[in-house]
Residue frames as qw, qx, qy, qz and C-alpha x, y, z in Angstrom:
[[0.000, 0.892, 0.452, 0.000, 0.00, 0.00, 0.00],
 [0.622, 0.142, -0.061, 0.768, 1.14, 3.11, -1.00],
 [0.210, -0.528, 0.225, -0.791, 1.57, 6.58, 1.35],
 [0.689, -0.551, -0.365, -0.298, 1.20, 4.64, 4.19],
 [0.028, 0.692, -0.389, 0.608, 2.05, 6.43, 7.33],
 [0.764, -0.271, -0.550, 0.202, 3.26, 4.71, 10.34],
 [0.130, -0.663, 0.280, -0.682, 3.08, 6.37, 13.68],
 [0.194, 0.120, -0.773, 0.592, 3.07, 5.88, 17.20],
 [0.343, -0.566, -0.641, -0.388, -0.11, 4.50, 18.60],
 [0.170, -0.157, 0.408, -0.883, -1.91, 6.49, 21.63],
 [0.218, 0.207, 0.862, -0.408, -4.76, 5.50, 24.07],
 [0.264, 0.439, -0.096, -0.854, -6.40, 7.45, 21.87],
 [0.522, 0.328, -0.579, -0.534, -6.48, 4.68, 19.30],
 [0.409, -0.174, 0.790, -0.423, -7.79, 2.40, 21.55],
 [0.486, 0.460, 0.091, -0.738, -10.89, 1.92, 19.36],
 [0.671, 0.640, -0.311, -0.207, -9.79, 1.36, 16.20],
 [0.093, 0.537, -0.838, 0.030, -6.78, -1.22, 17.34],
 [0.379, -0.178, 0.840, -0.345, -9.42, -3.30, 18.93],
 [0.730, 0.518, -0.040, -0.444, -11.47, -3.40, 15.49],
 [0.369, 0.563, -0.731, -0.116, -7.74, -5.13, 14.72],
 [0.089, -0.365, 0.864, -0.335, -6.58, -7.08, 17.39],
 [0.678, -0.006, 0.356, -0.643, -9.82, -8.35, 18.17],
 [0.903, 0.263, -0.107, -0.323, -10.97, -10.64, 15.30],
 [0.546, 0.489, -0.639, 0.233, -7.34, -11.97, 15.11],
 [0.215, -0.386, 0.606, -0.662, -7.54, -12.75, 18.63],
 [0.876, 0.110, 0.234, -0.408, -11.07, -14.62, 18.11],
 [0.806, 0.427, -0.234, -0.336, -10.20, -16.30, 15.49],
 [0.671, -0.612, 0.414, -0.068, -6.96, -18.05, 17.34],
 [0.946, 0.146, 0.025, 0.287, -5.29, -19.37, 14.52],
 [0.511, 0.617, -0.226, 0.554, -1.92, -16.86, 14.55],
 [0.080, 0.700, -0.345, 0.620, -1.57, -15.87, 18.17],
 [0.578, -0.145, -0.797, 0.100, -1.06, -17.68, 21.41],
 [0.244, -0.017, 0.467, -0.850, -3.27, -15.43, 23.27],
 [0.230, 0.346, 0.820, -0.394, -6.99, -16.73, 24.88],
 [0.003, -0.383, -0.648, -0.659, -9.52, -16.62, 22.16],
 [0.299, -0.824, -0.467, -0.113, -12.06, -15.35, 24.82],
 [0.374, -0.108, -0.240, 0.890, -9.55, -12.30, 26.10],
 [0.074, 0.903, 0.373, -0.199, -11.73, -9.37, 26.70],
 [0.434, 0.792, 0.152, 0.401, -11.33, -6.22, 25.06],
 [0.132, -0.936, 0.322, -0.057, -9.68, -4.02, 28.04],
 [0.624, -0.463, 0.506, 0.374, -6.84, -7.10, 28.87],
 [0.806, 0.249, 0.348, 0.409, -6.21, -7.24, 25.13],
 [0.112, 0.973, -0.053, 0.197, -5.75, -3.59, 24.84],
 [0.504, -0.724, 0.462, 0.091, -3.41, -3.60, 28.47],
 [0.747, -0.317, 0.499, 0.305, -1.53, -6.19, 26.92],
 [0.663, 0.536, 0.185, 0.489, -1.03, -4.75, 22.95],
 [0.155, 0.859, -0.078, 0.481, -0.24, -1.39, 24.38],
 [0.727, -0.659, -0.162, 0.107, 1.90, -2.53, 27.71],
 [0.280, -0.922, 0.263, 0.051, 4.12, -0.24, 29.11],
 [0.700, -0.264, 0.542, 0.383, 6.93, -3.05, 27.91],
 [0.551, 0.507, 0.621, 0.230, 6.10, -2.41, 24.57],
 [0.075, -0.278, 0.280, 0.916, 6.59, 0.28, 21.75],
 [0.434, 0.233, 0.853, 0.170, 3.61, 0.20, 19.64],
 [0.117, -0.232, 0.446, 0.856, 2.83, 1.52, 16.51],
 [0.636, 0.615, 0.429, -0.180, -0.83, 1.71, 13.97],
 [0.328, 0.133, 0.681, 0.641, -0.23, 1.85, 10.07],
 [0.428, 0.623, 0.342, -0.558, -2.69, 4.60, 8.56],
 [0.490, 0.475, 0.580, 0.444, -3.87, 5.07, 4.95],
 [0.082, 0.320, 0.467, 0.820, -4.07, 7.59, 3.05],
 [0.243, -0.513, -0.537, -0.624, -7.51, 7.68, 3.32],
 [0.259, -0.564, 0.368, -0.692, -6.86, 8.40, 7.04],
 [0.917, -0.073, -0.231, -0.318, -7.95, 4.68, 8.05],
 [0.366, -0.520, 0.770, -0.056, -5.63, 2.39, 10.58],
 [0.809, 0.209, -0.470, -0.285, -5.28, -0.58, 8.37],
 [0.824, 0.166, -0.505, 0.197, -2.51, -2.14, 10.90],
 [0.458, -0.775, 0.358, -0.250, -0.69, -2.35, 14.29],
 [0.802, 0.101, -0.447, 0.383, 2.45, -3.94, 15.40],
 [0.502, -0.831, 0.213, -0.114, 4.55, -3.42, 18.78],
 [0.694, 0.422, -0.440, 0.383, 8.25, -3.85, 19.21],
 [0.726, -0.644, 0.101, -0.217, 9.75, -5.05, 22.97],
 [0.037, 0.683, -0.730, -0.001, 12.74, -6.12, 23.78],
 [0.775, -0.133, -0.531, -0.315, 12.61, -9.82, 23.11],
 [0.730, -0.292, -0.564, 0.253, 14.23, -10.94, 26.68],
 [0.375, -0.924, 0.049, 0.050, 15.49, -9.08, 29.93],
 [0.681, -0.551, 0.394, 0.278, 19.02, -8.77, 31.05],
 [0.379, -0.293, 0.682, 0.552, 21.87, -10.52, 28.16],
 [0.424, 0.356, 0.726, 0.408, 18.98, -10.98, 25.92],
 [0.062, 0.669, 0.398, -0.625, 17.66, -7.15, 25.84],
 [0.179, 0.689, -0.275, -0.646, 19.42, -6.31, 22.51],
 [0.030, -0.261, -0.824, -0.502, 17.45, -8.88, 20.25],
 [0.400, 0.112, 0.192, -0.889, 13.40, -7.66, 19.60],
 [0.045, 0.264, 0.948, 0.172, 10.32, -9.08, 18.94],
 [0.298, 0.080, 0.016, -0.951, 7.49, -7.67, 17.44],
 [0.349, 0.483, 0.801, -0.067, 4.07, -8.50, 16.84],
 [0.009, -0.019, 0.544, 0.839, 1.94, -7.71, 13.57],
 [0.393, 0.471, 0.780, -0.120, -1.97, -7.56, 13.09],
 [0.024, -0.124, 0.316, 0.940, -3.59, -6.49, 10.00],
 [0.473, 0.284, 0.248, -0.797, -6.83, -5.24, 9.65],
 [0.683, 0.326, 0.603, -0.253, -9.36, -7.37, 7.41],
 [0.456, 0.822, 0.250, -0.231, -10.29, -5.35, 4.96],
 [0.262, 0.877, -0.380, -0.135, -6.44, -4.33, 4.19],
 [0.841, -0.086, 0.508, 0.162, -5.23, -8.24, 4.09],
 [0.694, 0.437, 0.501, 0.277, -3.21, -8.35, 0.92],
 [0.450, 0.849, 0.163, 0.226, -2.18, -5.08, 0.26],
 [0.533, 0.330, -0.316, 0.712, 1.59, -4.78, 1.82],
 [0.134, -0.807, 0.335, -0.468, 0.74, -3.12, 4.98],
 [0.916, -0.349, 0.116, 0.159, 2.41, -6.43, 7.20],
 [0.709, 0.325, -0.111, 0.616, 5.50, -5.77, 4.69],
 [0.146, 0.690, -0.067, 0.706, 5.54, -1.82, 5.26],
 [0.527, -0.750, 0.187, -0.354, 5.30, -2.34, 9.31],
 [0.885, -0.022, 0.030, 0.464, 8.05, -5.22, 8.92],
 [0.567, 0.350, 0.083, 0.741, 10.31, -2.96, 7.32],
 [0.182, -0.791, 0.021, -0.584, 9.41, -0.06, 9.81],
 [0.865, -0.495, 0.067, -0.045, 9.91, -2.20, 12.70],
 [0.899, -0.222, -0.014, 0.377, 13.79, -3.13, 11.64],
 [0.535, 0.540, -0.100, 0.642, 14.44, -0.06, 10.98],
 [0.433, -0.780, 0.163, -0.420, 13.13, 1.34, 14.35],
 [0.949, -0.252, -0.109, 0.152, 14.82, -2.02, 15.69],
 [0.795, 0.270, -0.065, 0.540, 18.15, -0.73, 14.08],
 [0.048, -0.673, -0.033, -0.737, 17.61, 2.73, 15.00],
 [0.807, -0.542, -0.023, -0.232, 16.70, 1.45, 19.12],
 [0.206, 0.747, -0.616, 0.138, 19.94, -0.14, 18.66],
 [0.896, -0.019, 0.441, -0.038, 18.82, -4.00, 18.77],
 [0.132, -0.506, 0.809, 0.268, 21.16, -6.15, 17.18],
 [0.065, -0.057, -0.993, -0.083, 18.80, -8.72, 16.31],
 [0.678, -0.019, 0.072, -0.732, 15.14, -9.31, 15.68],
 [0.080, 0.073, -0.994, 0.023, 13.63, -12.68, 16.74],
 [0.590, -0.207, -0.242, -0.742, 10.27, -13.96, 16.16],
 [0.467, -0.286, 0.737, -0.397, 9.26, -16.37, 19.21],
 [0.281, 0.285, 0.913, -0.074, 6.49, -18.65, 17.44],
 [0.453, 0.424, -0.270, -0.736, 5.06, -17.83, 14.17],
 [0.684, 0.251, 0.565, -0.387, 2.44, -20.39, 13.90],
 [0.244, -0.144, 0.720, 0.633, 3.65, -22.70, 10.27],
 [0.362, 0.461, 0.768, 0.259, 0.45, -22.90, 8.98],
 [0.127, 0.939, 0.037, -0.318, 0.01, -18.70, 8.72],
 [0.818, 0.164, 0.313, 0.454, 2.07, -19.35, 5.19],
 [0.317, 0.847, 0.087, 0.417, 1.59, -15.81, 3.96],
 [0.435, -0.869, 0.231, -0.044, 3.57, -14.54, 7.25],
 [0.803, -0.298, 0.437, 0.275, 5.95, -17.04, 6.93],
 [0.658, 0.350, 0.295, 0.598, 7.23, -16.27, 3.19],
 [0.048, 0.962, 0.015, 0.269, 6.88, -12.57, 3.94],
 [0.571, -0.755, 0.297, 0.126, 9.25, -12.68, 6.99],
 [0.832, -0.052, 0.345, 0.433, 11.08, -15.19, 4.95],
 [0.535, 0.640, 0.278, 0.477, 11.43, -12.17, 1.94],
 [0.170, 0.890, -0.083, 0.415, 12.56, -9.80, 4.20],
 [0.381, 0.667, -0.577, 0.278, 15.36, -12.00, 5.62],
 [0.712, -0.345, 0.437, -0.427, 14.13, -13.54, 8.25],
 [0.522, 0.293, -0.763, -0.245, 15.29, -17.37, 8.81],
 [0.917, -0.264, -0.289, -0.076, 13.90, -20.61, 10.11],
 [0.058, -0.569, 0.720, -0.394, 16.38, -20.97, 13.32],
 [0.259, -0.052, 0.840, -0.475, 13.88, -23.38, 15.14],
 [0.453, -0.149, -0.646, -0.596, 11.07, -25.76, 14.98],
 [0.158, -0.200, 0.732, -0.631, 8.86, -26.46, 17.32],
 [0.315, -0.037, -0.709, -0.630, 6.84, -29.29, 16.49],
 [0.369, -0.471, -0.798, -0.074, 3.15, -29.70, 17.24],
 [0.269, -0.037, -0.398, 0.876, 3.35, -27.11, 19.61],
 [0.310, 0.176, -0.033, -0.934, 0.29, -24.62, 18.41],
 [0.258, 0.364, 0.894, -0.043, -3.35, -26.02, 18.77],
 [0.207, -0.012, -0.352, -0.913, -5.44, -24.39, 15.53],
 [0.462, 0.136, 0.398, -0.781, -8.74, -24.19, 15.63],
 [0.829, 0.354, -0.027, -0.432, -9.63, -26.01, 12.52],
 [0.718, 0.359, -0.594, -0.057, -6.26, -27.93, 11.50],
 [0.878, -0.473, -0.012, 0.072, -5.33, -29.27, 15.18],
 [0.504, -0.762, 0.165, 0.372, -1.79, -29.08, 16.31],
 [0.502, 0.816, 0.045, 0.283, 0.33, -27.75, 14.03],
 [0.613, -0.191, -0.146, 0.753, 4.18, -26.95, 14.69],
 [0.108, -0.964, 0.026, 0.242, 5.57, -23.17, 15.62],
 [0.774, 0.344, -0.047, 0.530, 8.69, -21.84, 13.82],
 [0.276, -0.826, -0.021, 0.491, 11.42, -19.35, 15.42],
 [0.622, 0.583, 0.163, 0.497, 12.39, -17.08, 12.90],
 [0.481, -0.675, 0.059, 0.556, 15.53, -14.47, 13.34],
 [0.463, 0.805, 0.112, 0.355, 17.13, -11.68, 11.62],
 [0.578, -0.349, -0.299, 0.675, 20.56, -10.15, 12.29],
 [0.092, 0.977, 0.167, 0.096, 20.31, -5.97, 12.35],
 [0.187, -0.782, 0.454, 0.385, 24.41, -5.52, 13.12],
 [0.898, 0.370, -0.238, -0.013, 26.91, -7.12, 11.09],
 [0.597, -0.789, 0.140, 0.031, 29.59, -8.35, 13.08]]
């Protein structure tokens, strides 16, 4: 999608994140949060105070997307990240997962993480999986069976990693 501005979400966009988060939540097949999460803990927990998090707008002034970047671990692991990604329905398909990837590693690089690491990126979400994979991201880990889908039953998890220095 092109002109699409990526900013820093506010409580402000409370609203309009849970129009996102939400269905993706229900539906339970990409995230290993409680399909029955209410709206305020899913809010507390996309916008927690650990967390950086970000909406995608359109053009047409519309949030199409949210993602959040956190350090993935405390302590030795602080300077690798992990983000999460949700895109709106309606704007499936039209590059705004790429364009908040590719914001994310540069804020990643820019934060001064060395490393982005996805934790558990659910194999059967294929279209995530070759995206990450196209913007460099590699299969480090399998974790098989791991992730119970709603319709295909258990189903492995993959860790996928990117370095951001060169060393």
């Amino acid at each position: 999608m092109t002109g699409l501005l990526i900013r820093p979400a506010t409580v402000a966009d409370a609203p309009v994140l849970w129009r996102i988060i939400g269905p993706t939540i229900r539906a339970g097949e990409t995230y290993t949060l409680d399909q029955d999460m209410g709206e305020g803990e899913a809010l507390a927990y996309w916008l927690a105070p650990d967390k950086e998090t970000f909406v995608a707008v359109a053009p047409d002034g519309q949030v199409v997307g949210t993602y959040f970047i956190r350090p993935n671990q405390a302590g030795g692991g602080r300077h690798i990240c992990n983000c999460g990604y949700m895109t709106a329905a309606a704007a499936t398909g039209r590059g705004v997962a790429r364009a908040m990837c590719l914001h994310s590693l540069d804020h990643a690089r820019q934060r001064g993480y060395r490393g982005m690491q996805f934790n558990f990126v659910v194999s059967s979400n294929t279209r995530a999986v070759a995206l990450w994979q196209a913007l460099g991201f590699t299969i480090v880990g399998r974790l098989p069976l791991v992730f119970q889908h709603p319709s295909l039953g258990y189903v492995d998890a993959l860790v996928m990693f990117q370095p951001l220095v060169e060393d």
